[in-house]
VOPAGU-2260 file (C-alpha; in pm, 1 decimal, decimal comma):
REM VOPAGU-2260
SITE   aa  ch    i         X         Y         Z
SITE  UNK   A    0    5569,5   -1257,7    3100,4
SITE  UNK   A    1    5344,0   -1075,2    3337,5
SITE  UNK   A    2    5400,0   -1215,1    3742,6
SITE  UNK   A    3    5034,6   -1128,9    3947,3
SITE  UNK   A    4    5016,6   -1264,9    4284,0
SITE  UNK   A    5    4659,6   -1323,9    4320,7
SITE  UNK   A    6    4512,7   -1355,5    4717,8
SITE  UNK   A    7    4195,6   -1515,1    4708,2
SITE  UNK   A    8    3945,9   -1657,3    5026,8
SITE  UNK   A    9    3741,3   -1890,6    4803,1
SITE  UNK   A   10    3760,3   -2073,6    4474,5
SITE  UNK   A   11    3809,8   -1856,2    4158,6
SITE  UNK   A   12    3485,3   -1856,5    3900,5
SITE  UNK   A   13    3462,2   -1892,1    3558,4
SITE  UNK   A   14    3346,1   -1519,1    3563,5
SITE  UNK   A   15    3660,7   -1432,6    3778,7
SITE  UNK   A   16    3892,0   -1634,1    3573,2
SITE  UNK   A   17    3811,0   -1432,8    3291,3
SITE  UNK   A   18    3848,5   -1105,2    3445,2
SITE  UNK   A   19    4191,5   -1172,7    3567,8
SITE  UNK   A   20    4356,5   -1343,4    3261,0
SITE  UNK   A   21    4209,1   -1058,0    3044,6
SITE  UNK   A   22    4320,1    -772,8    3221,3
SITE  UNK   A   23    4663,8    -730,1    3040,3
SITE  UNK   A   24    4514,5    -781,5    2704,8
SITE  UNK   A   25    4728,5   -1033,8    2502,5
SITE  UNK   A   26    5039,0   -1063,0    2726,1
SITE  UNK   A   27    5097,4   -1377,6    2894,6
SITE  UNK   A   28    5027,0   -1347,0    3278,6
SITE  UNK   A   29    5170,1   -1622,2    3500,3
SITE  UNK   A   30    4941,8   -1622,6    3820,9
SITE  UNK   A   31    5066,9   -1706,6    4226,5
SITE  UNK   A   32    4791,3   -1806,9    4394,8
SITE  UNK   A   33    4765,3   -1728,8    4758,4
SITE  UNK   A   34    4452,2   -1899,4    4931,6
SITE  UNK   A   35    4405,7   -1836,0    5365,2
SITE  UNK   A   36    4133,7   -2034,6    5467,7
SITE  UNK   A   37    3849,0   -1848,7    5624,4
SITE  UNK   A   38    3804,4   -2009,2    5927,6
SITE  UNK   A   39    4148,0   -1894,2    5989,1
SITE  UNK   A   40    4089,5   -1508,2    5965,3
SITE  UNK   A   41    4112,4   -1361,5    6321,1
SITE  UNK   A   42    3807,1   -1100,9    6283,5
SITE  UNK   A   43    3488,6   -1283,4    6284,9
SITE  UNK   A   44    3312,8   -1006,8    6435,1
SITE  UNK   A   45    3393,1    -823,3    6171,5
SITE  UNK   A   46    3274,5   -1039,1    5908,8
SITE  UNK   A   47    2933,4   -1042,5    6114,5
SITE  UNK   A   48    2854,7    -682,9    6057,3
SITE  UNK   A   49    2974,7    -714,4    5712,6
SITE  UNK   A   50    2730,9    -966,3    5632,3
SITE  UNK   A   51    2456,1    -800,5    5876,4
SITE  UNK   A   52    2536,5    -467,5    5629,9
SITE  UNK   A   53    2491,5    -629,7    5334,8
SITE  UNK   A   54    2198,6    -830,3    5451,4
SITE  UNK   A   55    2288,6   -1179,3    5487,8
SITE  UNK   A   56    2139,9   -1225,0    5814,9
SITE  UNK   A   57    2160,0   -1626,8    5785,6
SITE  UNK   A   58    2548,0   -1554,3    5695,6
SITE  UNK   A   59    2595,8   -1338,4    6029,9
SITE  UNK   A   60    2458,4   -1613,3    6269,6
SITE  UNK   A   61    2655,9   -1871,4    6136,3
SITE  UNK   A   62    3014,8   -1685,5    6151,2
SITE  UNK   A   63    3103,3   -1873,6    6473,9
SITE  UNK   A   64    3066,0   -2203,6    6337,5
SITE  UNK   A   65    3308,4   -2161,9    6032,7
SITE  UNK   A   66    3572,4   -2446,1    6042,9
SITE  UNK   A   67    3935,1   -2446,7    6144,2
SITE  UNK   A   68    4233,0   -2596,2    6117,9
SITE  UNK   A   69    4245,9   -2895,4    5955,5
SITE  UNK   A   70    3909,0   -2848,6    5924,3
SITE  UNK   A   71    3906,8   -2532,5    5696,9
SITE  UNK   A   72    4262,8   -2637,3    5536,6
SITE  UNK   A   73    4082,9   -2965,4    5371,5
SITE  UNK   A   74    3846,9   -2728,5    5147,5
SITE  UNK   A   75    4083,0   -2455,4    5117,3
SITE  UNK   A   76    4292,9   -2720,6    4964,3
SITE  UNK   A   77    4040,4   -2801,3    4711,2
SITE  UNK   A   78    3954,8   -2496,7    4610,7
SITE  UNK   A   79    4285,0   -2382,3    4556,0
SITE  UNK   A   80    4340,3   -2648,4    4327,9
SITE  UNK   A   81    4011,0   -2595,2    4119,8
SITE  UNK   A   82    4140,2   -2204,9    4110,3
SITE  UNK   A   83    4478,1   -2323,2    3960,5
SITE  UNK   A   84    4379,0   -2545,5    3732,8
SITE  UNK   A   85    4078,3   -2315,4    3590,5
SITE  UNK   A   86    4342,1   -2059,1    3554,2
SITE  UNK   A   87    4607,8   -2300,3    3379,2
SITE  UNK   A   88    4261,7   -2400,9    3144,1
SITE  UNK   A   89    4264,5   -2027,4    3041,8
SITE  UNK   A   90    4608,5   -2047,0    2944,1
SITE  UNK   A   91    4789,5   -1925,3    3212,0
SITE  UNK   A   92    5045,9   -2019,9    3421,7
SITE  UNK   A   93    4968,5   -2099,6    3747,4
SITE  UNK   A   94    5130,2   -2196,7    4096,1
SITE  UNK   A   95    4991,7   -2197,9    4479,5
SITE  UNK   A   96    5001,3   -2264,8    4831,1
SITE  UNK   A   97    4762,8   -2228,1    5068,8
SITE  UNK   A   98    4837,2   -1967,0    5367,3
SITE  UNK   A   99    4815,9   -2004,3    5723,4
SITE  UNK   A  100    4952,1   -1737,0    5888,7
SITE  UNK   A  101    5060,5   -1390,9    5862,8
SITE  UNK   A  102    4894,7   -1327,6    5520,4
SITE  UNK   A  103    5098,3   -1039,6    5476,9
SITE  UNK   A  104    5425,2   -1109,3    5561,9
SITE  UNK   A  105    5377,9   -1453,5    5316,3
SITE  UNK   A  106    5256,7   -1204,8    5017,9
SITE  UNK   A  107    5568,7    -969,5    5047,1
SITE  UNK   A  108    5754,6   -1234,3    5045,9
SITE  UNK   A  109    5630,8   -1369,7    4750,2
SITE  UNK   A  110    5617,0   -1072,6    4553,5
SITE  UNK   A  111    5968,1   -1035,8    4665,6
SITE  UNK   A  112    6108,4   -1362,9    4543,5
SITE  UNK   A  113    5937,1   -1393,3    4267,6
SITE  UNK   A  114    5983,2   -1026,2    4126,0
SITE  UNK   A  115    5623,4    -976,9    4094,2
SITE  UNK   A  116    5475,3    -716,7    3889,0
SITE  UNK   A  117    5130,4    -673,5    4083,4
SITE  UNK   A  118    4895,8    -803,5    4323,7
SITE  UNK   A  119    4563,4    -858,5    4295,2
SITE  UNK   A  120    4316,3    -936,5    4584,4
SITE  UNK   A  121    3990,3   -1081,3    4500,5
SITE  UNK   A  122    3760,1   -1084,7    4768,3
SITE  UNK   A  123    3395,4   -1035,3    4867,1
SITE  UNK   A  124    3314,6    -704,4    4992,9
SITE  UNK   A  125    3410,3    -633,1    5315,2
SITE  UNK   A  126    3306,4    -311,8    5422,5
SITE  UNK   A  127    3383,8    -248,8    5779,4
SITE  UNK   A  128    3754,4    -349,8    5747,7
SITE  UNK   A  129    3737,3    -163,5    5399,4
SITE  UNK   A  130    3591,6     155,3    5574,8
SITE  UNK   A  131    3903,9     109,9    5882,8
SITE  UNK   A  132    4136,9       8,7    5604,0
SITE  UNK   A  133    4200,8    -329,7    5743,2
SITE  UNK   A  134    4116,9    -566,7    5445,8
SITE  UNK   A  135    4448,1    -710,3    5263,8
SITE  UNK   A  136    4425,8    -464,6    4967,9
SITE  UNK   A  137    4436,5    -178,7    5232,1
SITE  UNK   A  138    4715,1    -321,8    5405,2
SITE  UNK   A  139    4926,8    -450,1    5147,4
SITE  UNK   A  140    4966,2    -115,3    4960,0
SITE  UNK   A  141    5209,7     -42,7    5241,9
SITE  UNK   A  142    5375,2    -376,6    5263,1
SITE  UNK   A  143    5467,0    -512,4    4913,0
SITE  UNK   A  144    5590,5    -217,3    4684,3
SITE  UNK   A  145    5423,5    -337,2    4363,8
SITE  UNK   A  146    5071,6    -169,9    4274,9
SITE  UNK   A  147    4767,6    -367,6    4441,6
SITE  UNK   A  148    4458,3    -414,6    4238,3
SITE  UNK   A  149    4124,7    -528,1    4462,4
SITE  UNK   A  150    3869,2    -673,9    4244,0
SITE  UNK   A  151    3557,1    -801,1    4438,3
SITE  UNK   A  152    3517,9   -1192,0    4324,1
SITE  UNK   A  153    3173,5   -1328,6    4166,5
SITE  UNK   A  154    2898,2   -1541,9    4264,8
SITE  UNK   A  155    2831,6   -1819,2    4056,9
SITE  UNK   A  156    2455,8   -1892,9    3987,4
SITE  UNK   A  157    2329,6   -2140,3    4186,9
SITE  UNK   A  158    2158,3   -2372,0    3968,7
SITE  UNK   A  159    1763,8   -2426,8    3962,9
């Protein structure tokens, strides 16, 4: 069986589901699921310009009033579970946590006791810590010694 340790900042989609249980073909993929709420992210400037670049001007005004703590841990809770158990629908295995601090240092560990074969980080674009090479995929390719895949995540259509 195939070990990914997938980081994620919000709930998987169907579309995303799909992508990630279908990119070894037929072999069975067991998924860790690694969830950081956002309001716990240090670099909500950052994420400002990011949105300002990619024209989400509504997005950028409201980065100071994401949640945190307890506050962002409740959903992050949530979503992690709907991730897990749409992955577990798709016939995978699945296990999670969410994770508070040090991102990294939890992910090598991971990948380190569970013998992990990849990682894959799904995210939304980030482009100013992409372009400074301080998103997770960036980083990680020096910390975990397993290949890192980053796969931007989907939308899902709001409905009418």
């Amino acid at each position: 069986m195939f070990t990914s340790v997938l980081m994620i900042e919000k709930p998987l989609t169907s579309v995303d589901v799909e992508f990630v249980t279908t990119l070894h073909g037929d072999e069975g993929v067991s998924f860790i699921v690694l969830m950081q709420p956002r309001g716990d992210q240090a670099d909500v400037l950052l994420r400002a310009i990011d949105d300002v670049a990619m024209g989400e001007l509504k997005e950028a005004a409201r980065e100071g009033e994401e949640p945190a703590g307890e506050d962002a841990r409740r959903p992050a809770t949530v979503a992690l579970e709907h991730s897990l158990q749409a992955l577990r629908d798709a016939g995978c295995e699945a296990v999670g946590q969410i994770v508070e601090d040090h991102p990294l240092d939890k992910l090598k560990a991971v990948v380190d006791e569970s013998d992990a074969d990849e990682v894959i980080v799904l995210t939304a674009p980030h482009y100013v810590e992409e372009f400074f090479h301080r998103d997770w995929a960036s980083r990680a390719r020096h910390k975990v010694g397993v290949p890192v895949l980053k796969l931007f995540a989907h939308a899902e259509p709001e409905s009418a």
